[in-house]
C-alpha positions in Angstrom: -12.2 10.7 -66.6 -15.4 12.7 -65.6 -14.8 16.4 -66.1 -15.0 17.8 -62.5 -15.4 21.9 -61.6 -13.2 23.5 -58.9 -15.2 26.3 -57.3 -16.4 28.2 -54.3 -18.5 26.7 -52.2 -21.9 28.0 -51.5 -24.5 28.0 -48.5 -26.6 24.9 -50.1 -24.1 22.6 -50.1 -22.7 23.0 -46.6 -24.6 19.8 -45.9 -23.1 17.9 -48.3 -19.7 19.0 -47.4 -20.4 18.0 -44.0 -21.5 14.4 -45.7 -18.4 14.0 -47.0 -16.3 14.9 -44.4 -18.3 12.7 -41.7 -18.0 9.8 -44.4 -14.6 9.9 -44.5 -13.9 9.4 -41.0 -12.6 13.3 -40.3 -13.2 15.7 -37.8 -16.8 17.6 -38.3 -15.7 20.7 -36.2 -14.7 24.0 -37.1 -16.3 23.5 -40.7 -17.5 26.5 -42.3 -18.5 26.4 -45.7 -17.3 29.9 -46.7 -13.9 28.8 -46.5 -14.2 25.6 -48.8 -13.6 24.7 -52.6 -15.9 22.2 -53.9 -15.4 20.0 -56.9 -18.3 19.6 -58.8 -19.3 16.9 -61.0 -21.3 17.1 -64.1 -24.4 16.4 -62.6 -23.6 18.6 -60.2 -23.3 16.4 -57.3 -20.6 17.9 -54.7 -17.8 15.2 -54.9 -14.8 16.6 -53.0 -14.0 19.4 -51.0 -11.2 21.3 -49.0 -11.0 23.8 -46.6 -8.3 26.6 -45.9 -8.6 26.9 -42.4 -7.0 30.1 -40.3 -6.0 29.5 -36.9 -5.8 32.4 -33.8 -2.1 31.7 -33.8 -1.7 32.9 -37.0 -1.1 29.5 -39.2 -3.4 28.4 -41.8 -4.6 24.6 -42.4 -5.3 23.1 -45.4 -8.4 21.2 -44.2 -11.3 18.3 -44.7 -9.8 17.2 -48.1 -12.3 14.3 -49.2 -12.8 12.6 -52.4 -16.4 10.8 -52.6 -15.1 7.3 -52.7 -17.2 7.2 -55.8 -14.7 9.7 -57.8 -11.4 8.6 -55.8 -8.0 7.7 -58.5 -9.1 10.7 -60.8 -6.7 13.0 -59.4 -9.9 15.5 -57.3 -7.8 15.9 -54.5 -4.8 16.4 -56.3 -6.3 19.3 -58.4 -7.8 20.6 -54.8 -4.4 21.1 -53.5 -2.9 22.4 -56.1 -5.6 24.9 -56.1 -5.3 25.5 -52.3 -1.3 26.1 -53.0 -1.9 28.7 -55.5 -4.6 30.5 -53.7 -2.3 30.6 -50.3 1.2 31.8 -49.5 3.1 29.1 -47.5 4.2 28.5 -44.7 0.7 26.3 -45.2 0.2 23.2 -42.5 -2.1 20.4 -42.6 -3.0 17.3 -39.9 -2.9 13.7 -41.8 -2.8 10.0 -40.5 0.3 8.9 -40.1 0.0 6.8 -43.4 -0.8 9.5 -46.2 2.8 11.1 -45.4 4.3 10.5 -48.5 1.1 11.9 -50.3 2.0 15.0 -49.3 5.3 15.1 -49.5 4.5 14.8 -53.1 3.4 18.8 -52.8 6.1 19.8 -50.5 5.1 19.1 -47.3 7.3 18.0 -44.4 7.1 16.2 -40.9 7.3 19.2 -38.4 9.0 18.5 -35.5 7.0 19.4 -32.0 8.6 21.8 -31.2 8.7 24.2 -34.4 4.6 23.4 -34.7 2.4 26.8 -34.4 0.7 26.9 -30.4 -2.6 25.4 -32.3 -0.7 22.2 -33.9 1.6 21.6 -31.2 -1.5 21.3 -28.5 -3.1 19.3 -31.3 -0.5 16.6 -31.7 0.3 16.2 -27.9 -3.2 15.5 -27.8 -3.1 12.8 -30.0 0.1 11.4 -28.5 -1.2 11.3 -25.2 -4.7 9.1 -26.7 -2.1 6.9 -28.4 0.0 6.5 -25.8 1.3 2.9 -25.6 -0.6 2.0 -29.2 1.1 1.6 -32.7 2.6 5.3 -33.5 2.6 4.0 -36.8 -0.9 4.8 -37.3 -0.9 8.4 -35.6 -1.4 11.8 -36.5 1.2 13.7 -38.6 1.4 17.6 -38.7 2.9 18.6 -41.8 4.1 22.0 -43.3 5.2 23.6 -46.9 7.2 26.5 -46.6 8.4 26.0 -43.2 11.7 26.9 -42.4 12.7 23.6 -40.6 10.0 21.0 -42.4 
């Protein structure tokens, strides 16, 4: 296993975390590298990332989680939330497909139910139920919380 660096991000690599997060198929809005950890590798090359992102309504995200598909099955991400979870007092929510549920639920996240999402999350998913209206709900968003009362 490579021997990978948790820190800060900086200004320089805003780029790269913007690489990564395109690469992976996420959403490139709202990215501001101030609010990101970085996981460095020995060379270091940026090679995952995360983002604690506030919201007006008073919720905070855990955001743009990417592994570089080059250092994925080391346990990055893992180390990335478990760094994000000690750094920030729950209730904490996050947006995932559909499919990496149980992922989370590994850290204490829960399904939220629409109607106990934060104003930013619930516009969010009806968004994304409205796009996938008639298509496999299998494959749709999820809005997920630790420390929620209800989730």
């Amino acid at each position: 296993m490579t021997e990978i660096t948790l820190r800060p991000a900086n200004r320089r690599e805003a780029s790269a975390i913007r690489a990564l997060v395109i690469a992976a198929g996420l959403n490139p809005f709202g990215l501001d590298w101030r609010r990101f950890v970085v996981a460095i590798s020995p060379a270091g090359q940026v090679v995952g990332c995360l983002q604690h992102k506030p919201h007006r309504d008073g919720s905070l995200e855990l955001a743009s989680l990417v592994t570089a598909p080059d250092f994925r099955e080391q346990g990055i991400a893992r180390r990335l939330i478990a760094d994000f979870l000690e750094q920030h007092e729950p209730p904490v929510y996050l947006m995932c497909r559909a499919e990496l549920t149980e992922f989370y639920v590994r850290f204490g996240f829960q399904v939220v139910p629409l109607a106990e999402m934060p104003p930013y999350f619930r516009r969010i998913q009806r968004l994304t139920d409205l796009f996938l209206h008639g298509r496999d709900a299998k494959k749709g968003l999820r809005i997920m919380c630790r420390g929620c009362s209800s989730a």
